[in-house]
N, C-alpha and C positions, 0 to 999 in steps of 0.2 A: 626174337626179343620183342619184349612189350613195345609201342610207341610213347613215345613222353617221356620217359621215365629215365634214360642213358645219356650221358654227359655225348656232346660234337664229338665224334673219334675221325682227325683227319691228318693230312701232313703239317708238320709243325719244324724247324731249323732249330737245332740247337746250336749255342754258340758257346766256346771257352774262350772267354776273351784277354786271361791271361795267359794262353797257350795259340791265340790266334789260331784258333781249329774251331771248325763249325761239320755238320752232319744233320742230315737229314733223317726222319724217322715219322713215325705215327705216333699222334699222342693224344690224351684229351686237351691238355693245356692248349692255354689261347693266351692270345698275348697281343697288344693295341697295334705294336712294332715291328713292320714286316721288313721283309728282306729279297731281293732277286737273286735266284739263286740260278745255280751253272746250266742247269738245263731250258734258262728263260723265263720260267714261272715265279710269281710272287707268291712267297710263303710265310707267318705269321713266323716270329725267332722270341727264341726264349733264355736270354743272359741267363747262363750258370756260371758261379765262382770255382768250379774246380770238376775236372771230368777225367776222365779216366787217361790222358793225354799228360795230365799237368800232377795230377796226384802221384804224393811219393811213392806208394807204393806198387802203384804201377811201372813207374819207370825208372823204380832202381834205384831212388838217391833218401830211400828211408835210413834213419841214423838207428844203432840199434845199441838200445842202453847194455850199461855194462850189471849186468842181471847179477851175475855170478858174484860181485862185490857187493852187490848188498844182502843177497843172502849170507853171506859172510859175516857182516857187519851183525846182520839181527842175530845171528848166533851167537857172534861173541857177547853184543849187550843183551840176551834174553838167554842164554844158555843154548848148548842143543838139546832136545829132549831124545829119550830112547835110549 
């Protein structure tokens, strides 16, 4: 890879802090706000609103529309065609 030209790639905390779960990973993101993390080391953390922990569809409590009644509906007010 050239020099100069590639965004910092190092370790970076991400946190869900509506799920109180954090995870370490590589990333370019940087962030002012650091964190000490389990293994001793100070690493920059980057507040996300929602991660794969807290999102409905990951864990199961997605609501799931009632599809088949409105197909209904539009048929009766628009006809069915065919």
């Amino acid at each position: 890879m050239r020099e100069g030209i590639h965004p910092a790639y190092g370790p970076v905390v991400f946190r869900d802090r509506a799920a109180n779960y954090a995870f370490l990973t590589r990333s370019t993101m940087m962030s002012e706000k650091t964190i000490e993390w389990e293994d001793g080391n100070t690493y920059p953390v980057v507040d996300v609103e929602i991660s794969d922990v807290s999102h409905p569809f990951y864990t199961g409590t997605a609501r799931v529309l009632d599809t088949a009644g409105r197909v209904e509906r539009f048929e009766r007010r628009y006809g069915k065609k065919g």
